[in-house]
C-alpha positions, 0 to 999 in steps of 0.5 A: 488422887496420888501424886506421882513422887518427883524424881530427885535431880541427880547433880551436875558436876565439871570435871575439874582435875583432880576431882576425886570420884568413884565409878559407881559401876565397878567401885574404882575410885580415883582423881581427874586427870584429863578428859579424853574422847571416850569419857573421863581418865581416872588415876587411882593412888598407885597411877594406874589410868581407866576410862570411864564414859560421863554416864549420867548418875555414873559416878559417886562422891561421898557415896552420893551419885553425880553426873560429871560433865566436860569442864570449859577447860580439860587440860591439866594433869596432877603433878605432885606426889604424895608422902607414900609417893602416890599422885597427890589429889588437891583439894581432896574430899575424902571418901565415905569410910568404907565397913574394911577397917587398918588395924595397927597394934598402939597410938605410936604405928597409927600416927606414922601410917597417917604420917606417910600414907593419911593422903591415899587413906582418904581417898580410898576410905579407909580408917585406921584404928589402934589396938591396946597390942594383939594379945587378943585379936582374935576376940578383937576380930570376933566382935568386929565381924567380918565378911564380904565387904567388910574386911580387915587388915592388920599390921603387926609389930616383930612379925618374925619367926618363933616370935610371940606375935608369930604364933598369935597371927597363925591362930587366925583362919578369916579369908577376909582377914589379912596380916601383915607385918615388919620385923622390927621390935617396935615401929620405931625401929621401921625410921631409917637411923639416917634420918634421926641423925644416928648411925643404927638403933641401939641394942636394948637389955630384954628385961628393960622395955625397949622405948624406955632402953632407946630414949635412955641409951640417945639421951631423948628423955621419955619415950613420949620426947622420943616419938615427937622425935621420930616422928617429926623426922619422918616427911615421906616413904623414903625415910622408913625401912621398905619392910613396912613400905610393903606391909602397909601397901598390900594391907591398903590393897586388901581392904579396898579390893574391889568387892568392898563397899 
């Protein structure tokens, strides 16, 4: 005689603030903020609020569903923000990695992107890889092969008109394919001068490599002694140029629109 298979126990889990938890039905995610007499207020990074109701398997954490219950005590709120300036979520867990990808050109952009943005990254899922430049993204792209639910974004350096990487992004025809980009040479160039205590970037000879130019012209010693020194400087949003502010933001946006897994 077959035994009937037993029913795994789906866990029970308080909804302490700043919980982080994604709404199993329509894949928002976002972190506990306060209990309300329709179910629970979600906030996701950017401070939008939804309510959900505590429907039992109703929600996923780390892609695992959970049934969230009134905790003994439903009051308080986050209060801290994020280097990006998003509501920071204490004690996070972070999201099982979505299939979308960030891709940044070199070591340098990744490590600022998750110097200002590594806490909304987390909670959304989303990993952020560096390539070796663009010179052949569209075979970088090929390989990764993208479709519904698994799209990339990509931030490129000197997005500007007429430029090398101009011409290189307009080859790319991918509806889940998004491009965005700042028109400074480097990543680098993105940190506001003030916070590196110098009045502006210095100009650099086009035959001369332009980190090279830079560390040499402010006395900063290697290009490797140069980014410790950007990067140490950066403490949030505020202290890089609002282009790429908004790049970042609208490819973050884009990987985790609600249609991906």
């Amino acid at each position: 005689m077959l035994s009937t298979p037993r029913r795994r126990r789906v866990r029970e889990i308080p909804a302490e603030p700043d919980l982080v938890v994604e709404d199993a039905s329509s894949g928002f995610c976002g972190a506990v903020v306060r209990m309300a007499e329709g179910g629970v207020v979600l906030a996701d990074r950017h401070g939008a609020e939804r309510v959900f109701p505590l429907s039992p398997a109703g929600f996923l954490i780390d892609g695992k569903p959970v049934t969230l219950t009134r905790p003994a005590t439903a009051t308080a709120t986050s209060s801290t923000r994020s280097a990006s300036g998003s509501v920071q979520v204490k004690g996070l867990r972070a999201r099982t990695a979505r299939n979308s990808r960030i891709w940044v050109e070199g070591k340098h952009d990744a490590e600022l992107v998750e110097r200002i943005w590594g806490h909304d990254l987390r909670v959304e899922g989303v990993v952020v890889e560096p390539l070796d430049g663009i010179d052949h993204l569209d075979a970088h792209i090929d390989e990764f092969g993208t479709g519904p639910g698994r799209r990339l974004g990509v931030l490129v350096d000197h997005l500007v008109t007429g430029s090398k990487e101009s011409r290189l992004v307009a080859a790319i025809d991918d509806e889940n394919v998004l491009v965005t980009g700042h028109p400074y040479v480097d990543i680098w160039q993105a940190v506001k001068p003030g916070v590196l205590g110098i009045a502006r970037w210095p100009e650099v000879p086009k035959h001369v490599p332009w980190k090279d130019g830079i560390c040499a012209a402010l006395g900063w010693g290697e290009p490797y002694e140069g980014w410790q020194r950007v990067l140490g400087a950066v403490r949030d949003f505020r202290d890089v140029e609002t282009p790429l502010i908004g790049a970042v933001e609208r490819l973050i946006d884009f990987v985790t629109d609600t249609g991906d897994g």
